[in-house]
NUNUMI-360168 format. One record per residue (C-alpha): residue number from 1; residue in one letter; x, y, z. Coordinates in Angstrom, 3 decimals. Layout:
<atoms>
<atom i="NUM" aa="a" c1="X" c2="Y" c3="Z"/>
...
</atoms>
This chain:
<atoms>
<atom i="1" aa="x" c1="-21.037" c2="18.015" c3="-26.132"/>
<atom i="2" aa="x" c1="-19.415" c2="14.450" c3="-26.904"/>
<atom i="3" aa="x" c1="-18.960" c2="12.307" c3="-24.094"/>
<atom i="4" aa="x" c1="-15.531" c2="12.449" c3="-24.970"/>
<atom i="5" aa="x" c1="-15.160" c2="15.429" c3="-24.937"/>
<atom i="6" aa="x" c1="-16.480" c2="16.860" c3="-21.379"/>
<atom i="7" aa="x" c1="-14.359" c2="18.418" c3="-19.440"/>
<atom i="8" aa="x" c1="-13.794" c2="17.411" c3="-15.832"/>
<atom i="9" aa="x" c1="-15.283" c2="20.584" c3="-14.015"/>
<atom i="10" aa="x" c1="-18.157" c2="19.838" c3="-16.517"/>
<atom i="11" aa="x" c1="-18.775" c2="15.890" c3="-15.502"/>
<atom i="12" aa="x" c1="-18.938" c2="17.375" c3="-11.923"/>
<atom i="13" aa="x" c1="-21.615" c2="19.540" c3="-12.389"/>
<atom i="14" aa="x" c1="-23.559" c2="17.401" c3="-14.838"/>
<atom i="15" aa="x" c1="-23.417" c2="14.355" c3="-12.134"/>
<atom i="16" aa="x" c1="-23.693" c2="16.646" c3="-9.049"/>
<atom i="17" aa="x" c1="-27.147" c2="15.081" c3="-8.216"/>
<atom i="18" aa="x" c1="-25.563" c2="11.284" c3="-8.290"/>
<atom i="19" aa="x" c1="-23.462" c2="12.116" c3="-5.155"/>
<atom i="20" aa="x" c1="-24.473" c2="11.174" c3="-1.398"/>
<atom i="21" aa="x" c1="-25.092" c2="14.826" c3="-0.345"/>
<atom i="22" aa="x" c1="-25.775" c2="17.381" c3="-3.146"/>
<atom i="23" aa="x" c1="-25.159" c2="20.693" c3="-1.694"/>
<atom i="24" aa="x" c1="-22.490" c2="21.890" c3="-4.537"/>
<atom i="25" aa="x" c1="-19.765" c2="21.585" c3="-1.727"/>
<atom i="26" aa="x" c1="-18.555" c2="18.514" c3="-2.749"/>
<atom i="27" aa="x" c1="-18.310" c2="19.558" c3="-6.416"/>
<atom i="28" aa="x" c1="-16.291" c2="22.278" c3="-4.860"/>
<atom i="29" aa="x" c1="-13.762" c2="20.225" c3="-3.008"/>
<atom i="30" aa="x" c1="-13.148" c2="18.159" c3="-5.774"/>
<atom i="31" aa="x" c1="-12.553" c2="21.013" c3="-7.941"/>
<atom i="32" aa="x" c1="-9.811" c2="21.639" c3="-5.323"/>
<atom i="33" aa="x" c1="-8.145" c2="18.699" c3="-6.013"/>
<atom i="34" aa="x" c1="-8.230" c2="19.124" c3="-9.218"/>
<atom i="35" aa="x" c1="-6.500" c2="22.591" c3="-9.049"/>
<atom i="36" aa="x" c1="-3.506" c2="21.376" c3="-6.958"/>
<atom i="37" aa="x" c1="-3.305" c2="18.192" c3="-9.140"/>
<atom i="38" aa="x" c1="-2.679" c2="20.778" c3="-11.629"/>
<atom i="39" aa="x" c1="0.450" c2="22.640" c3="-9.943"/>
<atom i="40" aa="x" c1="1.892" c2="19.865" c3="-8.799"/>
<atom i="41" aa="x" c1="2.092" c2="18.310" c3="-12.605"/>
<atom i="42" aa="x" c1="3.620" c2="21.071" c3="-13.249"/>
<atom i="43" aa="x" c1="6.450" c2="20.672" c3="-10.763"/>
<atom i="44" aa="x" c1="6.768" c2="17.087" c3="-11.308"/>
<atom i="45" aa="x" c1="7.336" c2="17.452" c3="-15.119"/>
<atom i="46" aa="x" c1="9.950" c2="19.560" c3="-14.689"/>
<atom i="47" aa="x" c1="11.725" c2="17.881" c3="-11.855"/>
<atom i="48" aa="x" c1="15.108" c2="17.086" c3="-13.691"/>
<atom i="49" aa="x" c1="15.238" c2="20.957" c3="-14.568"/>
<atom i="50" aa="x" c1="15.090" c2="22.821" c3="-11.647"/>
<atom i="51" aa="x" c1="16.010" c2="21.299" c3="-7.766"/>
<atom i="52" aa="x" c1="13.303" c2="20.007" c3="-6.893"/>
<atom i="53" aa="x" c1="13.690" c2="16.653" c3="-6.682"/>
<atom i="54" aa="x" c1="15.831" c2="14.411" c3="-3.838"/>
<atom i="55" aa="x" c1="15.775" c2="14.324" c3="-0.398"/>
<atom i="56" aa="x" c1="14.721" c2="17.488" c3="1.667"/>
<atom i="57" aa="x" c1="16.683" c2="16.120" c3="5.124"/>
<atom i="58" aa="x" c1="13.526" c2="15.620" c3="6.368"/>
<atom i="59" aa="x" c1="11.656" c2="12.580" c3="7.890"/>
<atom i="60" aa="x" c1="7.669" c2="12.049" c3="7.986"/>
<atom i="61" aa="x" c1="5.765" c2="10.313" c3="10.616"/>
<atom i="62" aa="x" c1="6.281" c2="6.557" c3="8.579"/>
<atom i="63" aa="x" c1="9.870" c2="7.436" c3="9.526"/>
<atom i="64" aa="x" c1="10.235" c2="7.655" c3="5.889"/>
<atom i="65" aa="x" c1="13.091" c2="10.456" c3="4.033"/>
<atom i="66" aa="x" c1="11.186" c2="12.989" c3="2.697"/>
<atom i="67" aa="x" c1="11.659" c2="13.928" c3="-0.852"/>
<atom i="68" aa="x" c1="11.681" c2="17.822" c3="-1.709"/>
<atom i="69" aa="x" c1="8.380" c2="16.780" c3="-4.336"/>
<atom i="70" aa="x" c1="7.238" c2="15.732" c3="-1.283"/>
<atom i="71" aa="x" c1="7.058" c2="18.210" c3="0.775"/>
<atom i="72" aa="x" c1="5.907" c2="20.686" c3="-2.355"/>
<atom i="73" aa="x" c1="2.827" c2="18.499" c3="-2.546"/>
<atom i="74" aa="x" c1="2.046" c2="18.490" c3="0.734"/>
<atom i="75" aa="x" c1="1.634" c2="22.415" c3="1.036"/>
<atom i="76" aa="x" c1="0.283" c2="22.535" c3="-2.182"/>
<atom i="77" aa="x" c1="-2.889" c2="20.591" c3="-1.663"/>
<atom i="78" aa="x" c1="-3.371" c2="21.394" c3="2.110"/>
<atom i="79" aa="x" c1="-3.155" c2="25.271" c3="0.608"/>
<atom i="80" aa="x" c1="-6.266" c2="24.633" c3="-2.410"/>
<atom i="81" aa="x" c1="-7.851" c2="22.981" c3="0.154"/>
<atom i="82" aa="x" c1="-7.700" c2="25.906" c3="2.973"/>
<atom i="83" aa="x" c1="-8.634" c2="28.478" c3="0.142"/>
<atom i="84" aa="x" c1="-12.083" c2="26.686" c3="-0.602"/>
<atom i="85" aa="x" c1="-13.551" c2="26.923" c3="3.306"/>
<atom i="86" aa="x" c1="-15.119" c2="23.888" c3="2.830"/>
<atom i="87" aa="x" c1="-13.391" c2="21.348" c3="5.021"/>
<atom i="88" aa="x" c1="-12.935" c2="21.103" c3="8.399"/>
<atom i="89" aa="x" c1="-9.854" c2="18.816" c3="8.634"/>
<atom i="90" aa="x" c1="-6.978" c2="17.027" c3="6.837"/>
<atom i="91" aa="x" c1="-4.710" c2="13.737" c3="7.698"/>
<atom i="92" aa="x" c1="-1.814" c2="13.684" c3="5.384"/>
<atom i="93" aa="x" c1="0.975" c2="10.709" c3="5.482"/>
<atom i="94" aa="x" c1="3.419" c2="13.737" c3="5.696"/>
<atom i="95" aa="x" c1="1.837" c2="15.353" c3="9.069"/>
<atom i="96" aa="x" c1="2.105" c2="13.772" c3="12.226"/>
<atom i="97" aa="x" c1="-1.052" c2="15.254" c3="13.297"/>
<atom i="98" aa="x" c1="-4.754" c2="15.830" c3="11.499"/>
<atom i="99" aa="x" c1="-4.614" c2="19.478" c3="10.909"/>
<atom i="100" aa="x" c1="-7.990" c2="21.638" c3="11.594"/>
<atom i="101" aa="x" c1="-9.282" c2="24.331" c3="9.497"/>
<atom i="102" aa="x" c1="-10.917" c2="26.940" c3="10.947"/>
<atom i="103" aa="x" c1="-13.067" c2="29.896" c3="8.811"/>
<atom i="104" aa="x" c1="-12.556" c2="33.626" c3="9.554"/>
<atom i="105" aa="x" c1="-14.822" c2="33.598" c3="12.652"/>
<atom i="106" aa="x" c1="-12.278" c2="30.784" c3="14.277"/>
<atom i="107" aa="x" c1="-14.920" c2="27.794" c3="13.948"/>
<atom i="108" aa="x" c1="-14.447" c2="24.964" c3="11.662"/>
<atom i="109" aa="x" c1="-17.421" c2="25.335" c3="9.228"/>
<atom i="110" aa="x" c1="-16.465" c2="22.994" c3="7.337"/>
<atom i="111" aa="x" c1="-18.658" c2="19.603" c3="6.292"/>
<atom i="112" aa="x" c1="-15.743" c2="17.378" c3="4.766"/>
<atom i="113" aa="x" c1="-12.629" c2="16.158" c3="6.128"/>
<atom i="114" aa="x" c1="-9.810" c2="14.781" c3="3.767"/>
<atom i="115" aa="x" c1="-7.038" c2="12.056" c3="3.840"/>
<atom i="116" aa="x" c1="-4.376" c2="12.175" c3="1.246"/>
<atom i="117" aa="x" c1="-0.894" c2="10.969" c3="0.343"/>
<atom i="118" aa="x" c1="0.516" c2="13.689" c3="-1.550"/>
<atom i="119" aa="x" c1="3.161" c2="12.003" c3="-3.241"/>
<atom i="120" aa="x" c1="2.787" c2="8.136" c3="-3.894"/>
<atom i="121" aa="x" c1="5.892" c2="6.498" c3="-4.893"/>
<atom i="122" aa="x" c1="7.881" c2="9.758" c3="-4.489"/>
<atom i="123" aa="x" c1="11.172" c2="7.406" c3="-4.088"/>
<atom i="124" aa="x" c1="10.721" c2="6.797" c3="-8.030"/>
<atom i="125" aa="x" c1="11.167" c2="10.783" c3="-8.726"/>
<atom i="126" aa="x" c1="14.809" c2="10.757" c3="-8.792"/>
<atom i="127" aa="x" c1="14.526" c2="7.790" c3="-12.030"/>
<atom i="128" aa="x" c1="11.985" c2="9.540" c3="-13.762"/>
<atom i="129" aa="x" c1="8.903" c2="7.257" c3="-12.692"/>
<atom i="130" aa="x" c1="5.537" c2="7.679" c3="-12.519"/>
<atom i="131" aa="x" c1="3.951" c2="8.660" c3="-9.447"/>
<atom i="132" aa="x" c1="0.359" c2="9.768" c3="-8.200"/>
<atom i="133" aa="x" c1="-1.574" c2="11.335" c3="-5.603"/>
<atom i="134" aa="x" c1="-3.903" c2="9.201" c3="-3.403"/>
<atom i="135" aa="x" c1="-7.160" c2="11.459" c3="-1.341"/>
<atom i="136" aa="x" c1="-10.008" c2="10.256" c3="0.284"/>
<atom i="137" aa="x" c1="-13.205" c2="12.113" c3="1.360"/>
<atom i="138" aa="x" c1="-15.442" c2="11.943" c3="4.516"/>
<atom i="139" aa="x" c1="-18.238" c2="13.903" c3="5.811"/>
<atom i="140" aa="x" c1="-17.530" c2="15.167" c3="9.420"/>
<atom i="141" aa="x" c1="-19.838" c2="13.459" c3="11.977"/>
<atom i="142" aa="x" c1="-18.623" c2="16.122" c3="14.548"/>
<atom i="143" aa="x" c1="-21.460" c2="18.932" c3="14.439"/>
<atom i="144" aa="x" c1="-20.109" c2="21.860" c3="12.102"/>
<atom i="145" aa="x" c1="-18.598" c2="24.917" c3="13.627"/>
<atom i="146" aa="x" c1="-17.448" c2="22.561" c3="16.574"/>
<atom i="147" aa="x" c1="-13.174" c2="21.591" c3="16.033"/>
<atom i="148" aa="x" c1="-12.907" c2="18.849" c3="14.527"/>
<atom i="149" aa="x" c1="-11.808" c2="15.478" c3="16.024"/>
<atom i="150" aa="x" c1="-9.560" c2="12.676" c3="15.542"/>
<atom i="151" aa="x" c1="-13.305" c2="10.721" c3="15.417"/>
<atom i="152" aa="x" c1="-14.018" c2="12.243" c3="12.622"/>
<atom i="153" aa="x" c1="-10.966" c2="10.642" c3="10.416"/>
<atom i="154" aa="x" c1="-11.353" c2="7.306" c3="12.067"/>
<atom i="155" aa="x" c1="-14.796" c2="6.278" c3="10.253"/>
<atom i="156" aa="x" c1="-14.360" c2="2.845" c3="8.242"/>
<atom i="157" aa="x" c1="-13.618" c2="3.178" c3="4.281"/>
<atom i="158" aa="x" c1="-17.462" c2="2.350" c3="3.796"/>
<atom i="159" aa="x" c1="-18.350" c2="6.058" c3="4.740"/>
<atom i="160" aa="x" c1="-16.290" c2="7.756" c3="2.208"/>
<atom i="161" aa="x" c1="-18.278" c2="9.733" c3="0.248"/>
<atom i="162" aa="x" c1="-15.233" c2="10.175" c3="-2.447"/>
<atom i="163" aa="x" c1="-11.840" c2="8.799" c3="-3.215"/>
<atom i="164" aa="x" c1="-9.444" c2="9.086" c3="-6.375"/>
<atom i="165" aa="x" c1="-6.179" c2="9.554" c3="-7.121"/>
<atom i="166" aa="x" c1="-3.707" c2="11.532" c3="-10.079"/>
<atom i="167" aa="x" c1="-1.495" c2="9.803" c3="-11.726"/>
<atom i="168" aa="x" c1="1.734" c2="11.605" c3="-13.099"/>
<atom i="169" aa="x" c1="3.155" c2="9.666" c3="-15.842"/>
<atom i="170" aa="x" c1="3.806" c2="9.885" c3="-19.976"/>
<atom i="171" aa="x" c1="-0.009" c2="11.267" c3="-19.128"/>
<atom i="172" aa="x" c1="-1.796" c2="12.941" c3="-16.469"/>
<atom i="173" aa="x" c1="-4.797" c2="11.201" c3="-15.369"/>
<atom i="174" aa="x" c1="-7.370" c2="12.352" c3="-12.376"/>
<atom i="175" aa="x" c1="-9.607" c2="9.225" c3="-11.280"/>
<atom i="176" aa="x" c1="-12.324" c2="9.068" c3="-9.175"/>
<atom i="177" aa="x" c1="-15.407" c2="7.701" c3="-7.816"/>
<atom i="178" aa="x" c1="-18.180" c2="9.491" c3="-5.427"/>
<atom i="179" aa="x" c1="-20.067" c2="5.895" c3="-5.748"/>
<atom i="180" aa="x" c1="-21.785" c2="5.633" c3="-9.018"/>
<atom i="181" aa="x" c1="-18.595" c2="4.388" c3="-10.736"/>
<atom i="182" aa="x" c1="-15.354" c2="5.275" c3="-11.481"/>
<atom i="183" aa="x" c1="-14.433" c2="8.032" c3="-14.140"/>
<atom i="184" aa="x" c1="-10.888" c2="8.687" c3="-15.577"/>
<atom i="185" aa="x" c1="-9.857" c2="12.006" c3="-16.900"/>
<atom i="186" aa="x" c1="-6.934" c2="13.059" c3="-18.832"/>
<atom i="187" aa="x" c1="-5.118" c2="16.122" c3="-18.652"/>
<atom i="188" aa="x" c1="-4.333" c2="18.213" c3="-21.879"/>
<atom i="189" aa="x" c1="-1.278" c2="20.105" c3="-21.321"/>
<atom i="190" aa="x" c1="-1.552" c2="22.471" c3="-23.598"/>
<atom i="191" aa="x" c1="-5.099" c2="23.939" c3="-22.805"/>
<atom i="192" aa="x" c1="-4.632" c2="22.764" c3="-19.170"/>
<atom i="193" aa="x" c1="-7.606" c2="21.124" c3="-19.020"/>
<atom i="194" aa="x" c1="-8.863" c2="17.439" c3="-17.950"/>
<atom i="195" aa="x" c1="-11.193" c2="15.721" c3="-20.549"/>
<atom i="196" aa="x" c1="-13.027" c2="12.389" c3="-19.261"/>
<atom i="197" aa="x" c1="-10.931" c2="9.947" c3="-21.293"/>
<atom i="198" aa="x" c1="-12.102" c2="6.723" c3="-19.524"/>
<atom i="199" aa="x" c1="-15.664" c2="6.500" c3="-18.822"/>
<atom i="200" aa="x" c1="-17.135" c2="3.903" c3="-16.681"/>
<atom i="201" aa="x" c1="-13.867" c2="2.331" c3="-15.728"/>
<atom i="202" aa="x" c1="-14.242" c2="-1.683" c3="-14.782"/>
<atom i="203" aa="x" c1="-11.930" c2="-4.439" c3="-13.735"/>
<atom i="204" aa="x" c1="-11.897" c2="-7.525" c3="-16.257"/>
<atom i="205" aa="x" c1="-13.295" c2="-10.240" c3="-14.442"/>
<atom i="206" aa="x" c1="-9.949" c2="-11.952" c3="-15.199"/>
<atom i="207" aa="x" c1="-6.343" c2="-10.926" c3="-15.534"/>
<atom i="208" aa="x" c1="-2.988" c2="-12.074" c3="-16.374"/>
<atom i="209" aa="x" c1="-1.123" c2="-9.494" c3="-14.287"/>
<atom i="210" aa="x" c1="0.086" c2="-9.809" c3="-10.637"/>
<atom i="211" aa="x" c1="2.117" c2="-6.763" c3="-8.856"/>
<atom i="212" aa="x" c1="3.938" c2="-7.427" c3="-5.656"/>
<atom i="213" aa="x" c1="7.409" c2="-7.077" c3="-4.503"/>
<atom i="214" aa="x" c1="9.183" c2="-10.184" c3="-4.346"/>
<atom i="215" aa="x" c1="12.246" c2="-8.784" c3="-3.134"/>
<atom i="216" aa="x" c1="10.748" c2="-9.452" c3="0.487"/>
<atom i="217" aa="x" c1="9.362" c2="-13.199" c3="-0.782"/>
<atom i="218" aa="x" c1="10.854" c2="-14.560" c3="2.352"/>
<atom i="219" aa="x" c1="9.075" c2="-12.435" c3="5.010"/>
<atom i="220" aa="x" c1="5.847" c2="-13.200" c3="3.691"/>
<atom i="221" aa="x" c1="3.185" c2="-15.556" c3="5.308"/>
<atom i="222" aa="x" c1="2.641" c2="-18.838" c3="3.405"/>
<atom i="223" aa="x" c1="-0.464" c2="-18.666" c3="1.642"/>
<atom i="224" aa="x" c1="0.874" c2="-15.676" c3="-0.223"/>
<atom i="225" aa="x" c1="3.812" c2="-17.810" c3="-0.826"/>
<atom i="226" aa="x" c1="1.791" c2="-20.446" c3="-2.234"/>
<atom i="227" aa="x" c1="-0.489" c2="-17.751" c3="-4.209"/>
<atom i="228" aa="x" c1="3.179" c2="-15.802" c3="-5.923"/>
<atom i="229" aa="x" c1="3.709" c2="-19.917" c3="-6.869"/>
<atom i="230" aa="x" c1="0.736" c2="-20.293" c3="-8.857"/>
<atom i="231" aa="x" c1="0.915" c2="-17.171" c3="-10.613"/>
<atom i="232" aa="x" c1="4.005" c2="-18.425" c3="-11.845"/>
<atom i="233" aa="x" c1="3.211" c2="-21.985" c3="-13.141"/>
<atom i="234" aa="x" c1="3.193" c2="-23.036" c3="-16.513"/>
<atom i="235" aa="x" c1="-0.364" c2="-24.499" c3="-16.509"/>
<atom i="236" aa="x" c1="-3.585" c2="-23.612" c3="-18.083"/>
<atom i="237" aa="x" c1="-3.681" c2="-19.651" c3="-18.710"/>
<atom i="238" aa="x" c1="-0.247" c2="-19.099" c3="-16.412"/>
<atom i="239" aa="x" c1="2.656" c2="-18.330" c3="-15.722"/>
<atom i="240" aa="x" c1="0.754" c2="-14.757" c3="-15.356"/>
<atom i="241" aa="x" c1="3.033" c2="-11.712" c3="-15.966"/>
<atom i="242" aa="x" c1="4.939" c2="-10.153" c3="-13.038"/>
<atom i="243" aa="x" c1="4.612" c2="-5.923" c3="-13.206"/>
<atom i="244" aa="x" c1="5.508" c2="-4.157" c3="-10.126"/>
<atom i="245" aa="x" c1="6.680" c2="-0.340" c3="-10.317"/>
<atom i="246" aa="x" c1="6.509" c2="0.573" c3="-6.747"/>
<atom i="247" aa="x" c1="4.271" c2="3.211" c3="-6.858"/>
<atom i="248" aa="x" c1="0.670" c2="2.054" c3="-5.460"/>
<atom i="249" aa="x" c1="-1.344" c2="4.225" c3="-7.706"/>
<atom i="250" aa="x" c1="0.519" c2="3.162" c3="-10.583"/>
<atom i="251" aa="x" c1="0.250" c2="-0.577" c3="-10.142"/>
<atom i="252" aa="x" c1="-3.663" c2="0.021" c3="-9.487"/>
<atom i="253" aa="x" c1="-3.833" c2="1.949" c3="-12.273"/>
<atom i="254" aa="x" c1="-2.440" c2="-0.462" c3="-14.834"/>
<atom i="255" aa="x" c1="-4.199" c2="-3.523" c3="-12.987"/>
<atom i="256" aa="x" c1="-7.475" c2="-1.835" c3="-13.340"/>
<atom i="257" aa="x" c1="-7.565" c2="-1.218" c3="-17.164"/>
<atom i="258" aa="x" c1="-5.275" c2="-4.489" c3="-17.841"/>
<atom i="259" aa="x" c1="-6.533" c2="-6.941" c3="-15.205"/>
<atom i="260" aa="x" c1="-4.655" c2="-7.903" c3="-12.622"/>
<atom i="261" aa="x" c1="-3.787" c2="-7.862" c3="-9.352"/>
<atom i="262" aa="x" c1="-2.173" c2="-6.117" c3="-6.517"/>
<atom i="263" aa="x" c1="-0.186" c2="-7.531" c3="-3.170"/>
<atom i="264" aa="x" c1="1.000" c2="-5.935" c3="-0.448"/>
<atom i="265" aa="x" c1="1.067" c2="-8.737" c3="2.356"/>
<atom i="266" aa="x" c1="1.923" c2="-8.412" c3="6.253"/>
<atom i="267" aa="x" c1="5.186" c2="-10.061" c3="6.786"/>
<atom i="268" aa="x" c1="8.085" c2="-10.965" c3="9.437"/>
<atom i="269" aa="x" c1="9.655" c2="-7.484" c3="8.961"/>
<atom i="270" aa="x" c1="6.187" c2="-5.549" c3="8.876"/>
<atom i="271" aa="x" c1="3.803" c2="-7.495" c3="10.995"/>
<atom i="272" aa="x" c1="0.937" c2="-4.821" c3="10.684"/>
<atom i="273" aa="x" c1="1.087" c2="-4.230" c3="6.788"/>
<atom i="274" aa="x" c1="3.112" c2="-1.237" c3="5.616"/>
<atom i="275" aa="x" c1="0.511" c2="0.504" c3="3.684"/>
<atom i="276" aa="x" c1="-1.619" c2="2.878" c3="5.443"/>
<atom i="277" aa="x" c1="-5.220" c2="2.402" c3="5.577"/>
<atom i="278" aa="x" c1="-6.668" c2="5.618" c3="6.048"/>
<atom i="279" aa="x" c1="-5.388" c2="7.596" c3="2.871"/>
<atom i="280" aa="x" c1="-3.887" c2="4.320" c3="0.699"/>
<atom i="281" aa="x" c1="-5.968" c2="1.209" c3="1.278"/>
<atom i="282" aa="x" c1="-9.426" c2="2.780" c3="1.798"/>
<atom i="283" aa="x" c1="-9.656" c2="5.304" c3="-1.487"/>
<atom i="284" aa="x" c1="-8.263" c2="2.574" c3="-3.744"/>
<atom i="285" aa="x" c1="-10.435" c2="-0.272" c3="-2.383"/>
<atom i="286" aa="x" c1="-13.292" c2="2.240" c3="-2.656"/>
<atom i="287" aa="x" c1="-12.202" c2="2.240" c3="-6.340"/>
<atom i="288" aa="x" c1="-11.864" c2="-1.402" c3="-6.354"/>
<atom i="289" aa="x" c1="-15.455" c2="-2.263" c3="-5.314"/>
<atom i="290" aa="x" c1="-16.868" c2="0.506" c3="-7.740"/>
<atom i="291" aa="x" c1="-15.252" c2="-0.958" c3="-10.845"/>
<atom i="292" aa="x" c1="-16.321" c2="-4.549" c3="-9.987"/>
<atom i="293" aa="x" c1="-12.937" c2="-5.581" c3="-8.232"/>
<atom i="294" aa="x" c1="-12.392" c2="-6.996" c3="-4.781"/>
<atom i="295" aa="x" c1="-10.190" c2="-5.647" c3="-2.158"/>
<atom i="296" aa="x" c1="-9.651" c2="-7.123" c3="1.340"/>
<atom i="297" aa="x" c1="-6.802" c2="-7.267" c3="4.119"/>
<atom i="298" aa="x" c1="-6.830" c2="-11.290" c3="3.508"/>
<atom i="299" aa="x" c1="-9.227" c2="-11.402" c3="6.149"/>
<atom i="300" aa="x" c1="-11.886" c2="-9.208" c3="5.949"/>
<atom i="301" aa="x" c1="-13.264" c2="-6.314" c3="3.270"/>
<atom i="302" aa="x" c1="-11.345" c2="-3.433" c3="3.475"/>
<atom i="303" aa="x" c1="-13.792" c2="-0.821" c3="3.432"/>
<atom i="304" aa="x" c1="-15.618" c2="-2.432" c3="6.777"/>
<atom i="305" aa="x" c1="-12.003" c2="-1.714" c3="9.393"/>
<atom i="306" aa="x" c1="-12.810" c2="0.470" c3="11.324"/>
<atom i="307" aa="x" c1="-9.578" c2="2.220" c3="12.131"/>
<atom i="308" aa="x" c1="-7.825" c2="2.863" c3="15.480"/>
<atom i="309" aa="x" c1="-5.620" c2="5.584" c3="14.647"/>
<atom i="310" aa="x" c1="-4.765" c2="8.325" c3="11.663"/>
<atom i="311" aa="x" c1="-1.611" c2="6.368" c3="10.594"/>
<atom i="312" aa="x" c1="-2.645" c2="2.586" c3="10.932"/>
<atom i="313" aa="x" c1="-1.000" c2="0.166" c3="8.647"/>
<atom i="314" aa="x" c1="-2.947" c2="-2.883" c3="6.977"/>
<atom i="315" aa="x" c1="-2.506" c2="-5.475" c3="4.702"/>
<atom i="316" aa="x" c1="-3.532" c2="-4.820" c3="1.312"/>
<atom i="317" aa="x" c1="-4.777" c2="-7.329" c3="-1.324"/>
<atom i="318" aa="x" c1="-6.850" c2="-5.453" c3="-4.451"/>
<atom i="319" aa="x" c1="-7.604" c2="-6.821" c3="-7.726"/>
<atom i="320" aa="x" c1="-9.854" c2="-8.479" c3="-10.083"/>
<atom i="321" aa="x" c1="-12.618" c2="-10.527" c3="-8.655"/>
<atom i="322" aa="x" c1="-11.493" c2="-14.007" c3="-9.957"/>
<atom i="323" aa="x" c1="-8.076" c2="-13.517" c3="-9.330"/>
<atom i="324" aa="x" c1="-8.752" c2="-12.491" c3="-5.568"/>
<atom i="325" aa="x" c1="-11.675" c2="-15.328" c3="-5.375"/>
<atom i="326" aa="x" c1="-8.130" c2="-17.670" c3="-6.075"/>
<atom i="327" aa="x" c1="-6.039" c2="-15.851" c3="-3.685"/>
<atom i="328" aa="x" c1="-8.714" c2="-15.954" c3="-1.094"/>
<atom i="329" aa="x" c1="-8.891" c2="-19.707" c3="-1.352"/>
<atom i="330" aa="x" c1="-4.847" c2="-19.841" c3="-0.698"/>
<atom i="331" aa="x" c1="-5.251" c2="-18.226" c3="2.390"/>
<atom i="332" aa="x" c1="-8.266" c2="-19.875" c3="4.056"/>
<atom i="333" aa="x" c1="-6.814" c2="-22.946" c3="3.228"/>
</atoms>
């Protein structure tokens, strides 16, 4: 079969061997993911039709409203994930709390541990933008059949043994990466099935693209100031093109394939960063670093923080190596 033509569930099982710990578990879990990515397409596409879209009354942990997509995606993947007895634990952005998962015999059996948002960019719903999915994957360093710990979320974004995201948009794509690359998959409605559509996904070394909300300009520290100035320039190969949508895993996506990149800066109104680094920063600069980008918190590599709590907020800076390189040079300066 074409390259282009293998099916997701088959580019598992044909690279099974290529991931850190090839026990079939793994390919399990993802197929997991894959399953619930599946539903909640379905709900999402149909969102103007039926009511399930706007706020549910509800507020998360962020202190953020909580759309009713949200929530839907929440139980949705938390349930494929229960059903497959294969992980231990979860962290969601919705959940205050990790939640454990225990077998029929009442241990947690378990060898994986996930951290997802369910619903990036679910404020765009309502106007009929894209949004995605964000999960991360870890293997438990508690020993199995023990309950899992909050130790076993807090490892830094170098000990991921997976990370991805879904996109929902005029196409559904499934990304991922267990660390030999980064493989995008496209979903065909009508057979319901997701064909690898982008093989080998990289970053061009350059871009013209830079994604960051200027609406909070003034709150941000200087050197990003300076940075958002150059972009705009009218010198050499700028002013660059400004694209932000909003949603994280839709900026990354288009950054990725286009070249570009993304900025999410501390400021005077969110001194810690507002993303979250367990289940946003981490999978995506996992991604990052496996299609030749860079992806930092201005001071040091993402992927080496090691993380204090389940909800922590960072910095976020992701993009295409000589574009960062520049950045980098703005804020050591």
């Amino acid at each position: 079969m074409s390259q282009q033509k293998r099916t997701l569930g088959e580019f598992i099982i044909k690279n099974q061997s290529s991931f850190p710990y090839s026990s079939g578990e793994l390919s399990s879990l993802l197929n997991a993911l894959r399953l619930a990515s599946k539903v909640v397409n379905h709900e999402v596409n149909k969102a103007g039709l039926v009511d399930i879209f706007g706020d549910s009354g509800d507020v998360n942990v962020q202190g953020e409203s909580q759309q009713k997509l949200d929530v839907f995606a929440n139980k949705t993947f938390i349930q494929s994930l229960k059903n497959r007895d294969i992980v231990c634990g979860i962290v969601s952005e919705e959940n205050d709390e990790f939640i454990t998962i225990e077998g029929q015999d009442r241990k947690s059996n378990g060898k994986y541990v996930v951290l997802m948002d369910p619903l990036d960019g679910s404020s765009n719903i309502d106007v009929n933008v894209s949004v995605g999915t964000i999960f991360s994957i870890f293997r438990r360093i508690t020993p199995v059949g023990t309950p899992v710990e909050q130790k076993d979320f807090l490892q830094p974004g170098r000990k991921q043994v997976a990370a991805g995201y879904v996109v929902y948009g005029t196409s559904t794509m499934l990304v991922y990466t267990t660390g030999d690359g980064v493989n995008g998959f496209t979903l065909n409605p009508a057979i319901g099935s997701f064909y690898l559509s982008h093989p080998d996904m990289k970053f061009p070394k350059k871009g013209k693209i830079y994604s960051v909300n200027e609406g909070n300009y003034s709150h941000f520290p200087k050197p990003v100031k300076k940075y958002i100035k150059y972009c705009q320039e009218v010198k050499e190969d700028r002013p660059y093109s400004h694209r932000y949508i909003g949603s994280l895993v839709s900026d990354f996506h288009r950054n990725m394939i286009k070249g570009g990149i993304y900025l999410y800066p501390n400021s005077t109104v969110n001194k810690d960063g507002k993303l979250r680094l367990l289940y946003e920063c981490n999978p995506i600069a996992f991604l990052t670093e496996q299609a030749n980008g860079i992806a930092t918190n201005g001071k040091q590599n993402i992927l080496d923080i090691i993380p204090s709590n389940i909800h922590e907020r960072a910095p976020f800076y992701c993009g295409s190596s000589s574009m960062m390189n520049k950045l980098q040079e703005f804020i050591e300066k």
